[in-house]
Every structure is written in structure tokens, then in C-alpha cells.
C-alpha positions in Angstrom: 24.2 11.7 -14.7 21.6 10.5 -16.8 23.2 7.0 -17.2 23.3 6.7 -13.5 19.4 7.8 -13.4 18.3 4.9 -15.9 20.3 2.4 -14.1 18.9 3.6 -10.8 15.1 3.6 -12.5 15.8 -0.1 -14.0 17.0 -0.9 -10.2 13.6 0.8 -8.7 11.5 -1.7 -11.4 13.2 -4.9 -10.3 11.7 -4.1 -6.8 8.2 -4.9 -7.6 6.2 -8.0 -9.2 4.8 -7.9 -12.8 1.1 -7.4 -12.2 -1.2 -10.7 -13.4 -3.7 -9.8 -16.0 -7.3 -9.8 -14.7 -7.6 -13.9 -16.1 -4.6 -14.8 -14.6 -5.9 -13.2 -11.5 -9.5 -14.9 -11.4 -7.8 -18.4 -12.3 -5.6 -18.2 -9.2 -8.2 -17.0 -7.0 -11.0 -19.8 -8.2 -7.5 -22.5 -7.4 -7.0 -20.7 -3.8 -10.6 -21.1 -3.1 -10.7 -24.6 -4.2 -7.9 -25.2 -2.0 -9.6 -23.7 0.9 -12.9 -25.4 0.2 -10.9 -28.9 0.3 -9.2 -28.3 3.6 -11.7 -26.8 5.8 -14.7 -27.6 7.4 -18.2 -27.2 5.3 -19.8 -25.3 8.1 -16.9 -22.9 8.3 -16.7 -22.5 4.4 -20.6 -21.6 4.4 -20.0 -18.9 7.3 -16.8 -17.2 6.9 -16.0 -16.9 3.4 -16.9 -14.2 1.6 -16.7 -14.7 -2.0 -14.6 -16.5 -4.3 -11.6 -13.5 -4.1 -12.2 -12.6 -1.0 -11.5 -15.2 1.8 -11.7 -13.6 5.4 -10.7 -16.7 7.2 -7.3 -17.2 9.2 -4.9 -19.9 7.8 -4.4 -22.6 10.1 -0.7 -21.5 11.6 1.4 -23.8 13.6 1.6 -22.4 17.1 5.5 -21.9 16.8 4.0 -19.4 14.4 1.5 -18.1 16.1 3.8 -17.1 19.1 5.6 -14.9 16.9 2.9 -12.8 15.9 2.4 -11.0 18.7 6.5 -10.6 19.2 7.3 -9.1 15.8 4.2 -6.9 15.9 5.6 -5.3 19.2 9.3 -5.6 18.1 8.2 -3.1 14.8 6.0 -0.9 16.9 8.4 -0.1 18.9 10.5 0.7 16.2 8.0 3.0 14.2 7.5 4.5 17.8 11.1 5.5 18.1 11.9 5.8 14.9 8.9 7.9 13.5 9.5 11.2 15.5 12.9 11.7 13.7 11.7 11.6 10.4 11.5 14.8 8.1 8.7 14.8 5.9 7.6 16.9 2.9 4.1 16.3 1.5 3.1 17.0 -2.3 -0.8 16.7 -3.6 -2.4 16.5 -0.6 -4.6 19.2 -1.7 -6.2 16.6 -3.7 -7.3 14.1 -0.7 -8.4 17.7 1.2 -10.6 18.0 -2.0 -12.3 14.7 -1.4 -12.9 15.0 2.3 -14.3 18.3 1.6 -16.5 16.7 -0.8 -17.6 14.4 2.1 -16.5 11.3 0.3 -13.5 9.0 1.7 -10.5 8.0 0.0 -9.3 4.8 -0.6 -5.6 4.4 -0.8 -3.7 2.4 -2.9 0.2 2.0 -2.2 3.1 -0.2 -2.4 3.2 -2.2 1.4 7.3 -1.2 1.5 6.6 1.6 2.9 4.1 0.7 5.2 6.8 2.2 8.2 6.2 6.1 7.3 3.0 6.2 6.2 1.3 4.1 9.3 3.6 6.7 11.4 2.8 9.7 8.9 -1.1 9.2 8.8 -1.5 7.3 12.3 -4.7 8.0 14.2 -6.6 9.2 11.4 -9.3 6.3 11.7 -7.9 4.7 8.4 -9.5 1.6 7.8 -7.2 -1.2 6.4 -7.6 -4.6 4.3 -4.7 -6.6 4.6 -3.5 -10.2 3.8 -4.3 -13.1 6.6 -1.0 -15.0 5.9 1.5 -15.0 8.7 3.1 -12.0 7.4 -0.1 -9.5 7.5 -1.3 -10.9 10.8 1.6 -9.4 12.5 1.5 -6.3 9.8 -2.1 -6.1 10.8 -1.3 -6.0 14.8 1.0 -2.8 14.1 -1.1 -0.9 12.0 -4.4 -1.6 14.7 -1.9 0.1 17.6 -0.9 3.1 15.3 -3.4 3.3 12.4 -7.0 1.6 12.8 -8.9 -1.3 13.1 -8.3 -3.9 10.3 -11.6 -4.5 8.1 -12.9 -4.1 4.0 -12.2 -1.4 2.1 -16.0 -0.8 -0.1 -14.8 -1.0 -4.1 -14.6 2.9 -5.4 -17.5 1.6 -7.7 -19.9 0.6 -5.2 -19.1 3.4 -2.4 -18.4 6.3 -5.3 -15.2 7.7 -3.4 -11.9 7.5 -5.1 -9.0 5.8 -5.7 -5.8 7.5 -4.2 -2.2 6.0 -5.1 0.9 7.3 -2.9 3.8 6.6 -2.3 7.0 7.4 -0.1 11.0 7.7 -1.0 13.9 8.7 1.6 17.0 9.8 1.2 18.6 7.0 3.7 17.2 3.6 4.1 17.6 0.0 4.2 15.8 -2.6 1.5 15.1 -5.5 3.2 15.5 -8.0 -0.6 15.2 -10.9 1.2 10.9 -10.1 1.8 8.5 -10.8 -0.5 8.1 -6.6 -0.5 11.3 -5.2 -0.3 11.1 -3.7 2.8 11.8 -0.6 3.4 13.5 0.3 7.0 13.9 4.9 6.9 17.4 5.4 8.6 16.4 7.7 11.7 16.4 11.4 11.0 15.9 10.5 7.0 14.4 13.1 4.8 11.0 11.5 2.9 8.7 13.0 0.4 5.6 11.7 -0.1 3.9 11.9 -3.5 0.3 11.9 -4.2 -1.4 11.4 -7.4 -5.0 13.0 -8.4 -8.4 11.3 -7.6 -9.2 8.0 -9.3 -12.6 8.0 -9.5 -15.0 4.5 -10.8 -18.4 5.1 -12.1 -21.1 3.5 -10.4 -22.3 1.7 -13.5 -18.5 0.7 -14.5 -19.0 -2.7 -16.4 -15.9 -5.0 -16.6 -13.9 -3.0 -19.4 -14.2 0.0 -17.8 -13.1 -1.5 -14.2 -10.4 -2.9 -16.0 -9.5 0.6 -17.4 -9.5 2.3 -14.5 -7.2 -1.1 -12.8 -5.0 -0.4 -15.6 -5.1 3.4 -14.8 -4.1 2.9 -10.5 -1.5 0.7 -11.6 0.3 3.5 -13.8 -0.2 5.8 -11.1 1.2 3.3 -8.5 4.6 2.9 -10.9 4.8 6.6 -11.6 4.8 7.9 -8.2 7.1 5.0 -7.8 9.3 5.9 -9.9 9.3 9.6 -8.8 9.2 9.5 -5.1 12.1 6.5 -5.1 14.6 9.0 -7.2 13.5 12.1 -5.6 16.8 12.5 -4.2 18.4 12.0 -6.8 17.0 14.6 -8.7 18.1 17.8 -9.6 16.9 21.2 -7.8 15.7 22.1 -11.1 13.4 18.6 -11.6 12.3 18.4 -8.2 11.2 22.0 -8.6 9.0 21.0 -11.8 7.5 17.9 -10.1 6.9 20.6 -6.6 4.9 22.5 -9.6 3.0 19.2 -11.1 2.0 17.5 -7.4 1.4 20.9 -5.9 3.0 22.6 -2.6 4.5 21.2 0.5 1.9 20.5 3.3 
């Protein structure tokens, strides 16, 4: 049992990218801005973009792209719209989020997009507000979550809006990985079981300077692979260990 578990945790891990270090990170987004700078317009790099990490503006698609947008959006919703009703959930830790919305704050969620089909359905209409990417990919990601979830638009950092960081994340029982997407797509086989996992309040101090963002980066991202890790073998587990982490996340919503 315990040999299939590590093999099944090593397969988990293979699922997901290495994360860059924070100069690997600010090289690639000073070359993406360069990039963009070189092949667009000077009036529209002086009005649209927002920063040098943050770029707002669509990509130029080719229109046999940009057709398909609107098709795959609808093809998906209409498959979360069938398919969400039959899933079985069961929630652990969202005491904690209750505890920030009580404290009038907002969270900001952080989450591997695999599972973007039963959270959008999970946590639809709940005015979530969502940043996404503007390659072709998010564009039609984006349409979905606006007809189930929100309007697309920035998230504020943690440090600059003082509410927290929370990391999630989803495992089912039955399911298809997609391992041909960049994300390993995960498509719930109808009626699947799912628990949802989430972790305590990340909080950023206003007055974080660059070590300490980087600490509390360093800290999401350990959160993100341990609810990974958990929720992705939760069937797999035991009575007995699933009863322990029922203890740790606290009781079923």
C-alpha cells in the first residue's frame, strides 16, 4: 500500500511545472515586454499596458482563432452546466474563508487552473473576480468563468489590499487528465465524488519589502503542493488518514 501511495504521489508531482525563482521570473517578463514593445503600436503600448509584468493587452489572434473562442467557451459551459449538478462535494476549511468574510476583508484565491471545472461550478455566482491569461487558451477560459463565475478583471496584491492569500484545491474520485494541455486538465466523470481542501489564511504585511514577499511566495506555493498532494490522493487514503486530515482542515461544509 504504501509503495503504491509514493508512486501515485511521484505521479501527482509530474503534473505540475517547477516554479521559476523570482529572477528567472523578472528576466522573462522584462523579454515578454520587450517583445511586446517591438510589435505593437507606440500609442497602444503607452495606453494599455500596465506595467512591465502585467500586460492587459489581447495578442493579435488570427481570425481562424478567434472564431473558436466563442465555440469552445460554449462547448465547456455547457458541459460544466450538465455536468456540475451531478457532482458530490465535501468541503474541508471553509471555516477559514467564513473567518475572513466575517472580518470584512476578501480572499484572494490561489489554485492550480486543472480544476477550474468544479470550482467555477462549486463557487459560481458568488461575484468572484478573476485574473486570467490573455493567450488563446484563457480567452475562451475567461468567456466560461464570466457566464458562471464573474466578470474578468485584477486581483489587488494581498500586500496592497491587506486581505489574504487562500490556496485550494480539488481531487475526485473519477476523472479524466487531459496530458496533452499545458495544465493537465482535469474533466470530473459525472456523479464523481470531490473534496475540496482549503488551507489557512495567508496573510502579507502592508510594509512586506522584497524578502518578505518572497517568503510568503515561497509560503502559497507550499500550500498550493500540499493541498495538492492531499486532495489528489484523497481517495486513496485510508478511513483512518482521511479522518486525521477531516480533524486538521476542519468539518464538512
Amino acid at each position: 500500500m504504501q509503495g503504491r501511495d509514493a508512486t501515485r504521489r511521484r505521479d501527482v508531482r509530474t503534473l505540475y511545472y517547477t516554479p521559476m525563482s523570482a529572477k528567472d521570473a523578472a528576466r522573462e517578463a522584462e523579454r515578454g515586454t520587450d517583445h511586446a514593445a517591438r510589435s505593437a503600436p507606440a500609442s497602444e503600448n503607452s495606453a494599455d499596458a500596465v506595467n512591465a509584468h502585467y500586460d492587459t493587452r489581447l495578442p493579435e489572434l488570427p481570425w481562424s482563432r478567434r472564431i473558436q473562442i466563442p465555440v469552445i467557451a460554449a462547448a465547456i459551459y455547457s458541459v460544466i452546466c450538465l455536468l456540475g449538478p451531478t457532482l458530490r462535494y465535501e468541503v474541508l476549511g471553509w471555516e477559514h474563508a467564513e473567518g475572513v468574510y466575517a472580518s470584512g476583508k476578501r480572499c484572494i484565491w490561489a489554485f492550480w487552473h486543472r480544476v477550474i471545472i468544479p470550482i467555477v461550478w462549486w463557487h459560481r455566482n458568488h461575484g468572484t473576480v478573476v485574473m486570467n491569461t490573455t493567450a488563446f487558451d484563457g480567452q475562451w477560459t475567461r468567456k466560461v468563468i464570466e457566464w458562471l463565475v464573474a466578470k474578468p478583471g485584477p486581483v489587488m496584491l494581498a500586500r496592497k489590499t491587506g486581505c489574504p492569500v487562500m490556496v485550494f484545491h480539488i481531487g475526485v474520485d473519477r476523472g479524466k487528465t487531459f496530458t496533452n494541455t499545458w495544465d493537465h486538465f482535469l474533466l470530473p466523470m459525472p456523479f464523481a465524488r470531490t473534496v475540496i481542501l482549503f488551507a489557512p489564511p495567508i496573510y502579507v504585511p502592508a510594509d512586506a519589502d522584497q524578502q518578505m514577499l518572497e517568503a510568503k511566495h515561497t509560503e502559497m506555493q507550499c500550500e498550493l503542493e500540499r493541498v495538492r498532494d492531499i486532495a489528489e490522493g484523497w481517495f486513496a487514503l485510508s478511513d483512518s488518514q482521511r479522518a486525521k486530515y477531516r480533524t486538521e482542515f476542519g468539518d464538512s461544509k
